[in-house]
C-alpha positions in Angstrom: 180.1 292.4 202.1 178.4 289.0 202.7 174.9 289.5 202.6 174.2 286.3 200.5 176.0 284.1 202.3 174.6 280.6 202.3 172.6 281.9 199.4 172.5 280.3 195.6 171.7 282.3 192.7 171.5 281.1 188.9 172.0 284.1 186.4 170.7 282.8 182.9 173.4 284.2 180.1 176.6 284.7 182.7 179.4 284.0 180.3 180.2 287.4 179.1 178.8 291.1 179.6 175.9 292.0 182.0 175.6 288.0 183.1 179.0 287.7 184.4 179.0 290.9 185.9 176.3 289.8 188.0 177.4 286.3 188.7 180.6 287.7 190.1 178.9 290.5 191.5 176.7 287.6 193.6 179.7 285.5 194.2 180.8 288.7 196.0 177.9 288.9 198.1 178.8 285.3 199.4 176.3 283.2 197.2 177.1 280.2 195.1 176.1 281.0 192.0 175.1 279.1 188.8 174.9 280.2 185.5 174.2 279.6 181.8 175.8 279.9 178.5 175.1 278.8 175.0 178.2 278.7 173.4 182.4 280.2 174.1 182.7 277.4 176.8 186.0 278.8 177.3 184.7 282.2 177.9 182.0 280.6 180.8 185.2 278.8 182.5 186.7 281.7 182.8 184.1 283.2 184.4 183.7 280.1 186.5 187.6 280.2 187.4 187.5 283.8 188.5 184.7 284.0 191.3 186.7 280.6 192.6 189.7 282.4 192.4 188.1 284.5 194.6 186.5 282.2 197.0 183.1 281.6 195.8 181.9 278.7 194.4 180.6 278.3 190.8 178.6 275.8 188.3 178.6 276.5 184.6 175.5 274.9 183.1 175.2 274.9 179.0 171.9 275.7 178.2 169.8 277.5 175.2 167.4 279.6 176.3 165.6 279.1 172.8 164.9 275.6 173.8 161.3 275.4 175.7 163.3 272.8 178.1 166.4 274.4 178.8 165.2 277.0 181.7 164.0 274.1 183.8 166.5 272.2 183.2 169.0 274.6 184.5 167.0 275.2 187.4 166.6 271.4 187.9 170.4 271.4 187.6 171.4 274.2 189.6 168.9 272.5 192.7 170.3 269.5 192.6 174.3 270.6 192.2 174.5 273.1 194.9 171.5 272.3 197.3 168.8 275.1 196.6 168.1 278.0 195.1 167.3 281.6 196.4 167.7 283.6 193.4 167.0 284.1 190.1 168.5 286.4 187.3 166.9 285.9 184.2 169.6 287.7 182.2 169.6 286.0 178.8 168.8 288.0 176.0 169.1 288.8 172.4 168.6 291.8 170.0 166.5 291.8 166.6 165.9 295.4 165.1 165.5 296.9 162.2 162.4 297.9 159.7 158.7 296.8 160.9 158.8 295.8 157.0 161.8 293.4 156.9 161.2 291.3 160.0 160.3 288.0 159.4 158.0 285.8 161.1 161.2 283.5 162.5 163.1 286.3 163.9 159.8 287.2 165.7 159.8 283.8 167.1 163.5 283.8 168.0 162.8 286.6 170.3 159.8 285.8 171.5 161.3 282.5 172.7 165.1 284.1 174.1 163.4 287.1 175.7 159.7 286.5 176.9 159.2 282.4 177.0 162.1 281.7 178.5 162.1 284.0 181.1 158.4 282.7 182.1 160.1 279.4 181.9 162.2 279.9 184.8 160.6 281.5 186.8 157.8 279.2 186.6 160.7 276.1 187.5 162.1 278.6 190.2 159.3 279.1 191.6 158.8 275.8 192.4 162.0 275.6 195.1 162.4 279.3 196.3 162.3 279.7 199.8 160.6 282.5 201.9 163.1 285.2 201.0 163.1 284.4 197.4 164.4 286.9 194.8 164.0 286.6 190.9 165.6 289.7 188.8 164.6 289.8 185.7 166.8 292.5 183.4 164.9 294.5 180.6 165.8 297.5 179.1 165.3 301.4 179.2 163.5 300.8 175.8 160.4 299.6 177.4 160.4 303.4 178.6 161.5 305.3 175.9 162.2 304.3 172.5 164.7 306.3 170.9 164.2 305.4 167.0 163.2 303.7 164.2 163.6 299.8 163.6 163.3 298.8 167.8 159.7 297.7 167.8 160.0 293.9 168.3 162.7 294.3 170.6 160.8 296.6 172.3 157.8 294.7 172.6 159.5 291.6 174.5 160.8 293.8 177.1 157.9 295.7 177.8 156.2 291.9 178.1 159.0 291.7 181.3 157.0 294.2 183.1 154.0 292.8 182.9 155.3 289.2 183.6 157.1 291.1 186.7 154.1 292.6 187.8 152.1 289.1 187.5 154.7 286.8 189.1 155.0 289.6 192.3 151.0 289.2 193.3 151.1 285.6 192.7 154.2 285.1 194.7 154.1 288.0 197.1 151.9 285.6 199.6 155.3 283.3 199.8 157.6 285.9 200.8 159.2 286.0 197.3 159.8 289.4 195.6 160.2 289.8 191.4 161.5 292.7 190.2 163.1 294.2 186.5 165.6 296.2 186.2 165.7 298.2 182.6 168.8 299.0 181.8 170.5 301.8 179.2 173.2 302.1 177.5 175.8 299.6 178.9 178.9 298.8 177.3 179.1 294.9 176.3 180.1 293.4 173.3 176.4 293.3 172.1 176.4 297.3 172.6 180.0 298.8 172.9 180.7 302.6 173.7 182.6 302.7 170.6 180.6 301.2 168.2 179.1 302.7 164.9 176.2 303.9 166.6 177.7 305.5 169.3 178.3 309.0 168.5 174.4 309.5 168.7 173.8 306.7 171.4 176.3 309.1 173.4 173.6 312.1 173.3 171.0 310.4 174.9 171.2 309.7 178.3 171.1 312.4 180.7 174.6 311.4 181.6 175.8 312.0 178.2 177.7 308.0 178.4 177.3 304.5 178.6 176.9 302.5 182.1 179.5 299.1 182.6 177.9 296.2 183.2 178.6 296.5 187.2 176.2 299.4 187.3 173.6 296.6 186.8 175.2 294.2 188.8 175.3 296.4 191.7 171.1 296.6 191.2 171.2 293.4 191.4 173.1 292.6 194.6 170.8 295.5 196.2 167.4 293.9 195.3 168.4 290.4 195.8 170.0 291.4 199.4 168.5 292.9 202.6 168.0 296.7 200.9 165.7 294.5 198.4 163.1 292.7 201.1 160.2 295.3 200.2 160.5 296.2 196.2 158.7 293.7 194.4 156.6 294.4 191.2 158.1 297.0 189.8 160.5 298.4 187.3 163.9 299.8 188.5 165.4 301.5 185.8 169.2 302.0 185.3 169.8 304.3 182.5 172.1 307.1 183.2 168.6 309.1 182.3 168.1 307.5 178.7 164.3 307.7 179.8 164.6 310.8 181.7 
């Protein structure tokens, strides 16, 4: 399949887990692809050297999504290194839980910043090149839907934001031919959440399913909004979740 051929994406956090899924997932499809990393520039090399291993064609940009500037710069960078750009995953992401009592007022900021500013960021800078045709992805999570426990309510709260920010950036765009969409995920097994980690065993009981998704069950969302199947889904939610919110 070579649906985004001539294509170039930039996936924002494509070093490890769901991001590199996705860039390699892309690279598949035929696009160039672009994409960020904060730190393990070993890890991101390797990502780089698999998709051209494979054919594709790749460009590892360092960037912190915590830094107001970083998201346009990496659009900025991606534009000017490969030519264009047609897609946009905003993938980057962080977790901060635990009691409403016990957060402080700088991990409220750190979140804010990773998982709502930044993703405005660039879109805002993407916006400003994408073609007729235009995708941006942005990747949330089931617990915008349904919030399994305790200790999840500032993490929750930025990625219900994505929705919103999904919703806003389809009517402003829609005129332009450009679609936004957000895919909230479950249960997938990274290194951030594995499938055998301490919190497992109950983790296991909620989806539908009754497991955890791999990181190509997004990436496979991804390819199918940002291709041809995607042309006429824009402000919504497309949730992945084995049933987590069922």
């Amino acid at each position: 399949m070579n649906g985004l051929t001539g294509k170039v994406a930039l996936v924002t956090g494509g070093s490890r887990g769901i991001g590199a899924a996705i860039a390699r997932r892309l690279a598949r499809e035929g696009a160039a692809v672009a994409f960020t990393y904060v730190r393990a520039a070993d890890r991101a090399q390797a990502v780089a050297d698999s998709i051209e291993a494979d054919g594709g064609r790749a460009l590892v940009v360092k960037a912190d999504s915590g830094d107001p500037r970083a998201a346009a710069d990496a659009v900025e960078q991606t534009v000017q290194d490969l030519g264009r750009i047609d897609i946009l995953v905003n993938n980057a992401g962080i977790f901060t839980g635990g009691p409403l009592s016990e957060i402080t007022l700088e991990q409220v900021d750190e979140i804010l910043a990773v998982n709502v500013r930044a993703v405005f960021l660039a879109s805002q800078a993407a916006a400003r090149h994408l073609p007729e045709g235009g995708r941006i992805v942005t990747i949330g999570s089931a617990m915008a839907e349904h919030v399994p426990g305790p200790g999840m309510a500032l993490y929750t709260m930025t990625k219900t934001a994505l929705t919103g920010l999904t919703r806003g950036l389809a009517r402003e765009l829609g005129p332009r031919g450009i679609t936004a969409t957000v895919i909230h995920g479950g249960l997938i097994d990274t290194d951030m959440n594995p499938a055998d980690g301490p919190a497992a065993p109950f983790m296991h009981t909620i989806p539908a399913l009754g497991r955890y998704g791999v990181p190509d069950d997004i990436a496979a969302t991804v390819a199918f909004l940002c291709g041809d199947g995607g042309r006429y889904v824009t402000g919504t939610a497309v949730t992945v979740d084995g049933g987590f919110a069922a």
